[in-house]
PDB file with one MODEL, atoms N, CA, C and O in Angstrom:
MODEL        1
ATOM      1  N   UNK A   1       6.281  -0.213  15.669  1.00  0.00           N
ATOM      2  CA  UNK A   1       5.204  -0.472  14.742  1.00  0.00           C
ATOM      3  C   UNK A   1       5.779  -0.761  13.355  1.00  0.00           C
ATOM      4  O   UNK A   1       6.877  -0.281  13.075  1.00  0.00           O
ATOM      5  N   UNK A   2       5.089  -1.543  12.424  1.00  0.00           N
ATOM      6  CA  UNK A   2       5.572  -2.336  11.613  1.00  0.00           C
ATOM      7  C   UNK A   2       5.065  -1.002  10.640  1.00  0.00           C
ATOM      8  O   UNK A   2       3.979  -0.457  10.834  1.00  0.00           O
ATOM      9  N   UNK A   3       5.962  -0.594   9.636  1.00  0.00           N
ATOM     10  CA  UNK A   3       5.536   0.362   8.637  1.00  0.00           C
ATOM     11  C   UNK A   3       5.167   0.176   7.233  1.00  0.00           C
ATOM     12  O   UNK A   3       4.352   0.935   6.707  1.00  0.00           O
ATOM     13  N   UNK A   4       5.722  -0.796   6.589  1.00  0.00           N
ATOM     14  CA  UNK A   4       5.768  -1.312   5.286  1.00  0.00           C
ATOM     15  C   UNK A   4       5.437  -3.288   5.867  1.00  0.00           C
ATOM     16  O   UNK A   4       5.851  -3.782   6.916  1.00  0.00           O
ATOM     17  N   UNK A   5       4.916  -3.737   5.188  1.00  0.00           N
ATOM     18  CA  UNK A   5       5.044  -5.430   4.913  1.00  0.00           C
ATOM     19  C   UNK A   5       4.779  -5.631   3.201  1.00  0.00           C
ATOM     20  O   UNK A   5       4.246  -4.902   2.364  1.00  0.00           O
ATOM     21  N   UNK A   6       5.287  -6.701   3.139  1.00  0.00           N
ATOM     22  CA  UNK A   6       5.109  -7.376   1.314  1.00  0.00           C
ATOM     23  C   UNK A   6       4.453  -8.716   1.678  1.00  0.00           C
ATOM     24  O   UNK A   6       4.708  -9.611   2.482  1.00  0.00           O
ATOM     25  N   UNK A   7       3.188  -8.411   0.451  1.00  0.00           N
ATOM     26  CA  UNK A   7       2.616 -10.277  -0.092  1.00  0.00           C
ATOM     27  C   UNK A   7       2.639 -10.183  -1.311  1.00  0.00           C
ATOM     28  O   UNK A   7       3.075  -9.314  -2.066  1.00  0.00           O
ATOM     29  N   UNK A   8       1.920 -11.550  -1.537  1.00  0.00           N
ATOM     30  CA  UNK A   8       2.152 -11.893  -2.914  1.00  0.00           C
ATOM     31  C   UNK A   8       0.362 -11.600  -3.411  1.00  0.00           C
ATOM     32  O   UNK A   8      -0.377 -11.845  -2.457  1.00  0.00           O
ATOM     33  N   UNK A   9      -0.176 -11.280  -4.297  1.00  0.00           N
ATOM     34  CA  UNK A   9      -1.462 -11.430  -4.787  1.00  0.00           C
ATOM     35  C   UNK A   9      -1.405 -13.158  -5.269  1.00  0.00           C
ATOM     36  O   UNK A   9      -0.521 -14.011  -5.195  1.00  0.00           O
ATOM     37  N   UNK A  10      -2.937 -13.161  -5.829  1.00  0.00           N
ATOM     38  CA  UNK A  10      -2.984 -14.276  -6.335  1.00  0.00           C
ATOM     39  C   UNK A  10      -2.539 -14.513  -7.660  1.00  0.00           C
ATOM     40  O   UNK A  10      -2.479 -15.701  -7.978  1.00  0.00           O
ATOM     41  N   UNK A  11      -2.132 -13.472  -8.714  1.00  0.00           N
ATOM     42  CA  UNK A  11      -1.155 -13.785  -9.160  1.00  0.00           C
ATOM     43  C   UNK A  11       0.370 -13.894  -9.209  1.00  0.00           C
ATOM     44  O   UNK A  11       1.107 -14.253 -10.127  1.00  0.00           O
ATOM     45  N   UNK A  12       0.556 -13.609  -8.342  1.00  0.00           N
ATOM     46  CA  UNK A  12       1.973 -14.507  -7.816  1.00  0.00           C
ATOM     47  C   UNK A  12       3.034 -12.739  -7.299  1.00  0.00           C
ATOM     48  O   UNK A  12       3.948 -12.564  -6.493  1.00  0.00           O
ATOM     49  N   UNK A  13       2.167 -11.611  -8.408  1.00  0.00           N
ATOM     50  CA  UNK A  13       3.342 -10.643  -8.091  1.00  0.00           C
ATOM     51  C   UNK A  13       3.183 -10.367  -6.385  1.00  0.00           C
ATOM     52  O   UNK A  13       2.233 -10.541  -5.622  1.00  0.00           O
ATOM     53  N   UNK A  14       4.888  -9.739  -6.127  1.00  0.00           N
ATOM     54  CA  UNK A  14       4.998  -9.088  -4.982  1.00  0.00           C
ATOM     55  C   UNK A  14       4.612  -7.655  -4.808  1.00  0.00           C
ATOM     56  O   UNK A  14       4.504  -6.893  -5.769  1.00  0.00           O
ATOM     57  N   UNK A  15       4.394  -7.276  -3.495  1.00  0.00           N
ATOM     58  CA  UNK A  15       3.482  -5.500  -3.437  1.00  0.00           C
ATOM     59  C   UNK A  15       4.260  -5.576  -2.200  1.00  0.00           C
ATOM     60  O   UNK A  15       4.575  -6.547  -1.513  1.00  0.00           O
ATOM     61  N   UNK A  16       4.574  -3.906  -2.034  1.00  0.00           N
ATOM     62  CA  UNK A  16       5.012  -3.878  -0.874  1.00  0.00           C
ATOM     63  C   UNK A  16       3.852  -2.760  -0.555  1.00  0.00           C
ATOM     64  O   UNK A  16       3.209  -2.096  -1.368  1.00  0.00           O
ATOM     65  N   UNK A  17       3.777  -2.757   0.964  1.00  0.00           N
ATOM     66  CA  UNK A  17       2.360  -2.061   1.216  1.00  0.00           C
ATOM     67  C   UNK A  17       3.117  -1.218   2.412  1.00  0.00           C
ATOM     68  O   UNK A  17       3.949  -1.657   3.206  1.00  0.00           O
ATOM     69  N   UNK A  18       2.439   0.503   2.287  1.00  0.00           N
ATOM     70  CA  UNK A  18       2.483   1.091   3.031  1.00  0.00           C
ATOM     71  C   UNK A  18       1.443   1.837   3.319  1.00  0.00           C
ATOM     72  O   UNK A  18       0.485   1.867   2.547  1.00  0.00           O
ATOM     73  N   UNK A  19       1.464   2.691   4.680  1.00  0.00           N
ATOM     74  CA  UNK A  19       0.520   3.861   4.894  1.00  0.00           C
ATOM     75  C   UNK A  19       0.930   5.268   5.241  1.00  0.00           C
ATOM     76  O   UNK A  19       1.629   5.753   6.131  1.00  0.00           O
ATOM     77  N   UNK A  20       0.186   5.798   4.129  1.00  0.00           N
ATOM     78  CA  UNK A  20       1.385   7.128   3.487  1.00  0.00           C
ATOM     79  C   UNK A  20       1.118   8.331   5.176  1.00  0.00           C
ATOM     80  O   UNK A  20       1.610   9.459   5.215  1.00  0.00           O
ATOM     81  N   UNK A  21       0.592   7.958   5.918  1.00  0.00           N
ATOM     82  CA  UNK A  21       0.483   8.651   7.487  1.00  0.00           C
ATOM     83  C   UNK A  21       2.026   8.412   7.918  1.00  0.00           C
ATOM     84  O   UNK A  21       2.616   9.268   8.578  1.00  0.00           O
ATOM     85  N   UNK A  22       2.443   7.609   7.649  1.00  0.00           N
ATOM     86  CA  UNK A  22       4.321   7.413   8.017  1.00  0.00           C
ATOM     87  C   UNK A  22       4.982   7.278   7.363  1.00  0.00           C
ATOM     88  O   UNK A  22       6.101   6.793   7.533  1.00  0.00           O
ATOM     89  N   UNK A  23       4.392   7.759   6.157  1.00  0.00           N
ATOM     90  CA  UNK A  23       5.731   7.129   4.855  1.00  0.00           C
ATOM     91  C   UNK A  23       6.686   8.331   4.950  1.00  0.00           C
ATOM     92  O   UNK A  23       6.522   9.337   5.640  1.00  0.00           O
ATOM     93  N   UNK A  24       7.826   8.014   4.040  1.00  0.00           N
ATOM     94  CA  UNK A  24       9.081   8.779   4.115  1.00  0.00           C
ATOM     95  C   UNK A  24       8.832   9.511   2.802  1.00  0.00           C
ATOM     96  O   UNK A  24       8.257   8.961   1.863  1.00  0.00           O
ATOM     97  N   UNK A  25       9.385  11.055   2.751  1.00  0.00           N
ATOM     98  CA  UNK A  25       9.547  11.731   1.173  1.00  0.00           C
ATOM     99  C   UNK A  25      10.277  10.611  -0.038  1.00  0.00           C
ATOM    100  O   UNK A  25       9.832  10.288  -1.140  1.00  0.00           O
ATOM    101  N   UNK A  26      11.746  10.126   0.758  1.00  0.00           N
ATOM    102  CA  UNK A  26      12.164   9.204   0.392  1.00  0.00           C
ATOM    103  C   UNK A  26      11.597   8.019  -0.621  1.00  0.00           C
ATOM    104  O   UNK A  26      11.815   7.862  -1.823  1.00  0.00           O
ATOM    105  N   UNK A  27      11.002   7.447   0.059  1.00  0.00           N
ATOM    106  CA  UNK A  27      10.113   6.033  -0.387  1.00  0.00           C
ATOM    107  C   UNK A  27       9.337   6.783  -2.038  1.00  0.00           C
ATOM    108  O   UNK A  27       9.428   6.317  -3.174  1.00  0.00           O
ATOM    109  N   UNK A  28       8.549   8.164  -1.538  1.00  0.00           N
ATOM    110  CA  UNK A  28       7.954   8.570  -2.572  1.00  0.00           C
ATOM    111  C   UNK A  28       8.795   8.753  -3.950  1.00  0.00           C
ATOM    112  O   UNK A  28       8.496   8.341  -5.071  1.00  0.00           O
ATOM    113  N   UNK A  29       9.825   9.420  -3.576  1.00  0.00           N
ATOM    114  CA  UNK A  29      11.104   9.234  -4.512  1.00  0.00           C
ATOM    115  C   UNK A  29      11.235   7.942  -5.328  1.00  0.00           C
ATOM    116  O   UNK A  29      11.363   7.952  -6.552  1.00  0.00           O
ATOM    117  N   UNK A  30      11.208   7.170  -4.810  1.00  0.00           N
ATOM    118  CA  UNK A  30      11.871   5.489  -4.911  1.00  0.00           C
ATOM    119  C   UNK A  30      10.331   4.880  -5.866  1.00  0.00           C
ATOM    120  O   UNK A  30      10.355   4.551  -7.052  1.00  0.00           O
ATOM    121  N   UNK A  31       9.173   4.862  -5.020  1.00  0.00           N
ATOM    122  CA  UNK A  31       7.846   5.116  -6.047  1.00  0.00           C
ATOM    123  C   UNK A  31       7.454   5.102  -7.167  1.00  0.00           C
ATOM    124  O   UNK A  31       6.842   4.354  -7.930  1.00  0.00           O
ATOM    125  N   UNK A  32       8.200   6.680  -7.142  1.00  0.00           N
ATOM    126  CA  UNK A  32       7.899   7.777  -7.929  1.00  0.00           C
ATOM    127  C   UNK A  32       6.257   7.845  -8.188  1.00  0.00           C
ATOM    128  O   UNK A  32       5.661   7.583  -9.233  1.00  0.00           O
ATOM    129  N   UNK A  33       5.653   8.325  -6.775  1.00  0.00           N
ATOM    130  CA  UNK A  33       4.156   8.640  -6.446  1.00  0.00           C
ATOM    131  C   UNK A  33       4.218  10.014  -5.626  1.00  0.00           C
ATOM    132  O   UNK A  33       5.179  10.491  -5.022  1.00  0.00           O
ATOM    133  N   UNK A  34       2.903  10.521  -5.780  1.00  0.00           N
ATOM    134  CA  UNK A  34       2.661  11.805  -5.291  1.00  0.00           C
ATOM    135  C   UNK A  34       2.297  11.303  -3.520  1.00  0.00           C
ATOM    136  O   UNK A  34       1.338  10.586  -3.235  1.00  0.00           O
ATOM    137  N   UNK A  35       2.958  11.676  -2.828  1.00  0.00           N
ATOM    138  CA  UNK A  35       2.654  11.462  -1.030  1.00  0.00           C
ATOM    139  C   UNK A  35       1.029  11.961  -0.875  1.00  0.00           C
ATOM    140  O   UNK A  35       0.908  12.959  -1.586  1.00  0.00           O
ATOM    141  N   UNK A  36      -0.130  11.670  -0.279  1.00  0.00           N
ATOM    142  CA  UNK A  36      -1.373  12.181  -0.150  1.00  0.00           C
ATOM    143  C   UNK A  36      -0.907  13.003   0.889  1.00  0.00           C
ATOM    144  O   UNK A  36       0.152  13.216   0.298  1.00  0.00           O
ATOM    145  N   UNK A  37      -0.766  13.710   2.021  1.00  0.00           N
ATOM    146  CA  UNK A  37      -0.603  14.155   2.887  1.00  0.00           C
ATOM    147  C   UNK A  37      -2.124  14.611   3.599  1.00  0.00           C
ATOM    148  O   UNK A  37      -2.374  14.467   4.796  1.00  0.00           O
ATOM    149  N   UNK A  38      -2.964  15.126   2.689  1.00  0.00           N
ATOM    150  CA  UNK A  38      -4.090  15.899   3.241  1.00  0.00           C
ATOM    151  C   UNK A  38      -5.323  14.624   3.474  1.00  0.00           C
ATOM    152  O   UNK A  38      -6.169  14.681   4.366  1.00  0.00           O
ATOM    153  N   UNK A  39      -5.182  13.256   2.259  1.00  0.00           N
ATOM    154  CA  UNK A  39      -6.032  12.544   2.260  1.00  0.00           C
ATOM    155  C   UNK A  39      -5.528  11.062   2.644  1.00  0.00           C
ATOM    156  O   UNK A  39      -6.284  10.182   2.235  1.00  0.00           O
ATOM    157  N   UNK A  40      -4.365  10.608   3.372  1.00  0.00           N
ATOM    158  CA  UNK A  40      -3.842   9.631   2.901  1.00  0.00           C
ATOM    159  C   UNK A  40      -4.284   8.282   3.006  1.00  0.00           C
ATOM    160  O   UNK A  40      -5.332   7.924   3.544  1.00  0.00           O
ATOM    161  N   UNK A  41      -3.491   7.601   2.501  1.00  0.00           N
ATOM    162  CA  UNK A  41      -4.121   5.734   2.006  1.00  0.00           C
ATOM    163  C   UNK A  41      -3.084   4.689   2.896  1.00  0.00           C
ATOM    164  O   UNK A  41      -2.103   4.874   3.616  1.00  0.00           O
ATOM    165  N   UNK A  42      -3.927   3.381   2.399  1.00  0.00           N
ATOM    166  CA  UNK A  42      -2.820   2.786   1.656  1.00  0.00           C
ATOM    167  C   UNK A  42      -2.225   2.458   0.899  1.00  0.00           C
ATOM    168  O   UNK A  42      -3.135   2.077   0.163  1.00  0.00           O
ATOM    169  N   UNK A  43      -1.264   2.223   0.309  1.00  0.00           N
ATOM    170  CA  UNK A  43      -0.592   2.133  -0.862  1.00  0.00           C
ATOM    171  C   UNK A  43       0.499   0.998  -0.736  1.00  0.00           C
ATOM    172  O   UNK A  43       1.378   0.796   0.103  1.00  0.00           O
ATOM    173  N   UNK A  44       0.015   0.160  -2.181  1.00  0.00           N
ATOM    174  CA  UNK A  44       0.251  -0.618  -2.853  1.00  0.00           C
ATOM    175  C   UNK A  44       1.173  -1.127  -3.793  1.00  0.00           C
ATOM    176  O   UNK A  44       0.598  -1.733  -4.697  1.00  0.00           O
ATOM    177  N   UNK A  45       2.416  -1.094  -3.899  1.00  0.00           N
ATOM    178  CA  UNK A  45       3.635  -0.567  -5.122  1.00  0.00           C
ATOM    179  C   UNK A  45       4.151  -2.039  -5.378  1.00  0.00           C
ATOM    180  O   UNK A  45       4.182  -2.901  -4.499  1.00  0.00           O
ATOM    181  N   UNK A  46       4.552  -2.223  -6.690  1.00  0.00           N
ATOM    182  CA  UNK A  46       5.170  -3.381  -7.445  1.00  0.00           C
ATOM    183  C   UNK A  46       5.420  -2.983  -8.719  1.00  0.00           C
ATOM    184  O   UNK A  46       5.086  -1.876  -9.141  1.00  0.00           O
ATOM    185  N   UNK A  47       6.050  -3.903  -9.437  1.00  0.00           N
ATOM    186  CA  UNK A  47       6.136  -4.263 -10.858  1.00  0.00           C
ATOM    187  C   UNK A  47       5.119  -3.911 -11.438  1.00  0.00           C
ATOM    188  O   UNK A  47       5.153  -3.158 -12.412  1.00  0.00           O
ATOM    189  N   UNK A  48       3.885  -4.465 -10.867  1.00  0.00           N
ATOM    190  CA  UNK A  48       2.779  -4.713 -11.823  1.00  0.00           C
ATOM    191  C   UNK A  48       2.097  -3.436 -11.814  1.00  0.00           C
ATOM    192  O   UNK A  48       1.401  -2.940 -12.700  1.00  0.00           O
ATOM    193  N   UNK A  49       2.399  -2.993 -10.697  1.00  0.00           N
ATOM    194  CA  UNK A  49       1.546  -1.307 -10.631  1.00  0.00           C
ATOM    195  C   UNK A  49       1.856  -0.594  -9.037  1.00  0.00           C
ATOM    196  O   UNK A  49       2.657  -0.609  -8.103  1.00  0.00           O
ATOM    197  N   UNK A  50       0.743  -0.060  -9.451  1.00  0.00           N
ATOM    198  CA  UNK A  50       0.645   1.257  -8.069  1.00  0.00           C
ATOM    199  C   UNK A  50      -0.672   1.132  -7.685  1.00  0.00           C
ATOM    200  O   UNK A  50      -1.474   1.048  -8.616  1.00  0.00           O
ATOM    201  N   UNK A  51      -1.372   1.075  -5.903  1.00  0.00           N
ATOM    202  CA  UNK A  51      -3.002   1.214  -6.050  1.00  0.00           C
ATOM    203  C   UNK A  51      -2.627   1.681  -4.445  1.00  0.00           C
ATOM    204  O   UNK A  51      -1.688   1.478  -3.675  1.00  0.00           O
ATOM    205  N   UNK A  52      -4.447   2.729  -4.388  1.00  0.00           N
ATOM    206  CA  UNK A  52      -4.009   2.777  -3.441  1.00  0.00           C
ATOM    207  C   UNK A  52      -5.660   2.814  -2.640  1.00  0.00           C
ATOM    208  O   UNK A  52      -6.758   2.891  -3.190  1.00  0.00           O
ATOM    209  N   UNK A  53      -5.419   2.752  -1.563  1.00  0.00           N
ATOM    210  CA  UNK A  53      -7.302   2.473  -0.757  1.00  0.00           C
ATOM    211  C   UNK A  53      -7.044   3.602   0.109  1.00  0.00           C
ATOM    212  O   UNK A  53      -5.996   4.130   0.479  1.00  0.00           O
ATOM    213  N   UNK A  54      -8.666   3.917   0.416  1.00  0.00           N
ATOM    214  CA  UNK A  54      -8.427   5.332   1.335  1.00  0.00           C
ATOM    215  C   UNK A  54     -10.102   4.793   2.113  1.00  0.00           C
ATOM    216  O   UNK A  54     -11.122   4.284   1.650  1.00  0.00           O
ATOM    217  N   UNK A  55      -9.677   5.226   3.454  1.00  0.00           N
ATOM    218  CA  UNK A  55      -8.726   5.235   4.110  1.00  0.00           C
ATOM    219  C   UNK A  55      -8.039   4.389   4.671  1.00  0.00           C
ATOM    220  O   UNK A  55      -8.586   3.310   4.898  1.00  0.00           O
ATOM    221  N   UNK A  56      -6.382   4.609   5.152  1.00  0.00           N
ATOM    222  CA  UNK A  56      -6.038   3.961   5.697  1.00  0.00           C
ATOM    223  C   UNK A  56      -7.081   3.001   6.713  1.00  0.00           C
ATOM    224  O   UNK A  56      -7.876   3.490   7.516  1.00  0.00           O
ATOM    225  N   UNK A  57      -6.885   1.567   6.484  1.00  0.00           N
ATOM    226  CA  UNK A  57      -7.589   1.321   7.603  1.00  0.00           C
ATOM    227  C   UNK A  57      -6.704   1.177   8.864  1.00  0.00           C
ATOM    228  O   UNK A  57      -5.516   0.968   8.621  1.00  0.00           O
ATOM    229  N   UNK A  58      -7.212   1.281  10.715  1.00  0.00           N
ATOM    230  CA  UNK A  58      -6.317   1.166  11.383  1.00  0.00           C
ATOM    231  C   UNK A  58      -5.993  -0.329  12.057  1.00  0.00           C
ATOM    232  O   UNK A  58      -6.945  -1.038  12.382  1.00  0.00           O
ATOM    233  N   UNK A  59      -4.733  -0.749  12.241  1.00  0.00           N
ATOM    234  CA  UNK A  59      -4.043  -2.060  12.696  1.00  0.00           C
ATOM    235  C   UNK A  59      -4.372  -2.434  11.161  1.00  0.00           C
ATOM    236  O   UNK A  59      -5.305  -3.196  10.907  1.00  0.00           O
ATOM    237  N   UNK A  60      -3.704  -1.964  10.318  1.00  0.00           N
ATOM    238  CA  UNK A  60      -3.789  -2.756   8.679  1.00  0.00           C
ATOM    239  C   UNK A  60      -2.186  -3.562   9.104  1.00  0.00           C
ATOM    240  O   UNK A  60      -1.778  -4.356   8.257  1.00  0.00           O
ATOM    241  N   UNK A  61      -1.594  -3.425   9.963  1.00  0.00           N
ATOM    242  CA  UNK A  61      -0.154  -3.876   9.788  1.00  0.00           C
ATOM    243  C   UNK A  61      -0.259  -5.155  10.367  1.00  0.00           C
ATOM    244  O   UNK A  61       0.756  -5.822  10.169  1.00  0.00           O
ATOM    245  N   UNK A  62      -1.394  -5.894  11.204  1.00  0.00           N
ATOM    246  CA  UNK A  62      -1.731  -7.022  12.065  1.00  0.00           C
ATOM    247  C   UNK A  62      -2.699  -7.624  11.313  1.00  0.00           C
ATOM    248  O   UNK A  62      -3.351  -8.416  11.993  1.00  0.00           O
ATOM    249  N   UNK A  63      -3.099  -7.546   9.992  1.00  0.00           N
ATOM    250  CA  UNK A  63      -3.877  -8.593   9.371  1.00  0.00           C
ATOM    251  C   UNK A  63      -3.209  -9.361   9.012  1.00  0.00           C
ATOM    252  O   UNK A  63      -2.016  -9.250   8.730  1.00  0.00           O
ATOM    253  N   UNK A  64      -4.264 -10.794   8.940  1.00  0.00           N
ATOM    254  CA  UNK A  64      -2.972 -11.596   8.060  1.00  0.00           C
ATOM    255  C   UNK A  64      -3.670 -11.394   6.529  1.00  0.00           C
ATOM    256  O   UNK A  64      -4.668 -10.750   6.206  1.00  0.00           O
ATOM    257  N   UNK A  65      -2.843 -12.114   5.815  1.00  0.00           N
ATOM    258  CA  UNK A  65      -2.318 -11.887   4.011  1.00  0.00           C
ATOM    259  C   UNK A  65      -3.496 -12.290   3.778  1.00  0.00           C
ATOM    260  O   UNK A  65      -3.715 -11.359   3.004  1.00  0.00           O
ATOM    261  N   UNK A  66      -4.587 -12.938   3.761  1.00  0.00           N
ATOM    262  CA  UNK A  66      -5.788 -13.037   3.208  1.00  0.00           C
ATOM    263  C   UNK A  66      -6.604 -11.462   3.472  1.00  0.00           C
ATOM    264  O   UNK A  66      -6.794 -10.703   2.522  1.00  0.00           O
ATOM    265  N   UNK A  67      -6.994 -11.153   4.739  1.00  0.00           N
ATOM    266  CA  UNK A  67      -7.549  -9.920   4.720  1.00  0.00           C
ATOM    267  C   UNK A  67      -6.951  -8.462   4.168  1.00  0.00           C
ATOM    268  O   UNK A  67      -7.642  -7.551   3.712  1.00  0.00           O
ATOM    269  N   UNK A  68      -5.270  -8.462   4.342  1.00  0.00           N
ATOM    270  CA  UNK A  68      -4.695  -7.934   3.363  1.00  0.00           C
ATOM    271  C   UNK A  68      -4.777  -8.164   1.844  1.00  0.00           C
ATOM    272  O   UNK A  68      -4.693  -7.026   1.381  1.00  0.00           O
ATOM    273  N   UNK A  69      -4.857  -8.753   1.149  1.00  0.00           N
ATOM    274  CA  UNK A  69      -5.071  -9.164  -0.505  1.00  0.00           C
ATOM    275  C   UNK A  69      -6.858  -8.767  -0.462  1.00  0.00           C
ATOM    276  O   UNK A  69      -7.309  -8.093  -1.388  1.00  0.00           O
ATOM    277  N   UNK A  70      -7.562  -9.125   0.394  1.00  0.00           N
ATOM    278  CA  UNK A  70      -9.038  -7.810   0.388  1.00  0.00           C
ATOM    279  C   UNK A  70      -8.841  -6.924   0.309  1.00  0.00           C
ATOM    280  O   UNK A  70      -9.471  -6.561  -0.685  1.00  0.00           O
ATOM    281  N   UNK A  71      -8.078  -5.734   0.876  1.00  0.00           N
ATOM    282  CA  UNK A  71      -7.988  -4.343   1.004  1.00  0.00           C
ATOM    283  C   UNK A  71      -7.481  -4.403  -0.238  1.00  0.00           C
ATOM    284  O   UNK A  71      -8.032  -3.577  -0.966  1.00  0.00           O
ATOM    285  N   UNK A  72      -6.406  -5.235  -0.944  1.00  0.00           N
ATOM    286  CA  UNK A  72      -5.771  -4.625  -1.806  1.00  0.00           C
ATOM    287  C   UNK A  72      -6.509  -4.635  -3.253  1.00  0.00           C
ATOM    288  O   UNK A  72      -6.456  -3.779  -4.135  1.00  0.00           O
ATOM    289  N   UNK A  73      -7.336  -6.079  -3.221  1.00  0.00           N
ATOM    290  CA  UNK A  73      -8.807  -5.966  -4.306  1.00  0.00           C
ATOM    291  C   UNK A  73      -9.928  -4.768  -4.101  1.00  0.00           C
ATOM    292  O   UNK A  73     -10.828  -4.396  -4.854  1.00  0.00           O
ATOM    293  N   UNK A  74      -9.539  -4.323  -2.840  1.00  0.00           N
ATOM    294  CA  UNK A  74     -10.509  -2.890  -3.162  1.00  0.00           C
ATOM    295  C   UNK A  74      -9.727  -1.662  -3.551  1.00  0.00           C
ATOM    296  O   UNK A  74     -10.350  -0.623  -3.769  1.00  0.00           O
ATOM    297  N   UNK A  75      -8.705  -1.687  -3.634  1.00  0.00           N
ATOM    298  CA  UNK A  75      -7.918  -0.591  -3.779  1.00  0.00           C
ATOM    299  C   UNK A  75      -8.044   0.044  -5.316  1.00  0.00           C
ATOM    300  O   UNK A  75      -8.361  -0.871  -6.077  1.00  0.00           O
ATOM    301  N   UNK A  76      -7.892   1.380  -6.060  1.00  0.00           N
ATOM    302  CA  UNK A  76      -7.858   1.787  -6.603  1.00  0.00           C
ATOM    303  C   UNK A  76      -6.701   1.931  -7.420  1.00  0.00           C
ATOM    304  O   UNK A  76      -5.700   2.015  -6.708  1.00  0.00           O
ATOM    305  N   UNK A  77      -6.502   1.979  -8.365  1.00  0.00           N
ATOM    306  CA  UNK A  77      -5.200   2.034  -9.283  1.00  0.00           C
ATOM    307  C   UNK A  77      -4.809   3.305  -9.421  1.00  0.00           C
ATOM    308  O   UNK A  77      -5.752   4.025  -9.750  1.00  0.00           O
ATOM    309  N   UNK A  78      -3.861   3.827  -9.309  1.00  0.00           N
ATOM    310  CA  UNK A  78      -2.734   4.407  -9.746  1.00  0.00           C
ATOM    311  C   UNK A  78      -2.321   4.901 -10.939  1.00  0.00           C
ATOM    312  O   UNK A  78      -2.044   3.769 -11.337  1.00  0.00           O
ATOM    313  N   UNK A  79      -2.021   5.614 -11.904  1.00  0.00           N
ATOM    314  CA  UNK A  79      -2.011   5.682 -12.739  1.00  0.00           C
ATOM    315  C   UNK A  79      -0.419   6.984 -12.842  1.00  0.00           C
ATOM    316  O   UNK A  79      -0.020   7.387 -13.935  1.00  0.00           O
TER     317      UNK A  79
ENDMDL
END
């Protein structure tokens, strides 16, 4: 199963997208985000920011990049 994938939004930045149900302590490190464990998402990480949507939705790893860049316009920011 595919754990992480990257697109581009429509402004051009890259996001790499995960779902914190398999993410690594690691990755959170690398982040530098709090892991949800009790509630988790997906999550959203780049340059430009941090966001994250809850809940995970399931087979988010088999959309293609248009229905992905939806989830990610609903997603919540990070702060």
């Amino acid at each position: 199963m595919i754990d992480e994938r990257f697109f581009r939004d429509s402004a051009g930045n890259e996001w790499e997208v995960f779902d914190e149900r398999t993410d690594s302590p690691r990755r959170a490190l690398e982040c530098d985000y709090p892991i949800q464990r009790d509630n988790p998402g997906l999550v959203f990480v780049s340059r430009a920011g941090r966001k994250r949507l809850w809940p995970c939705p399931d087979q988010w790893q088999r959309l293609p990049d248009d229905a992905l860049a939806d989830l990610f316009n609903r997603a919540a920011e990070l702060r």
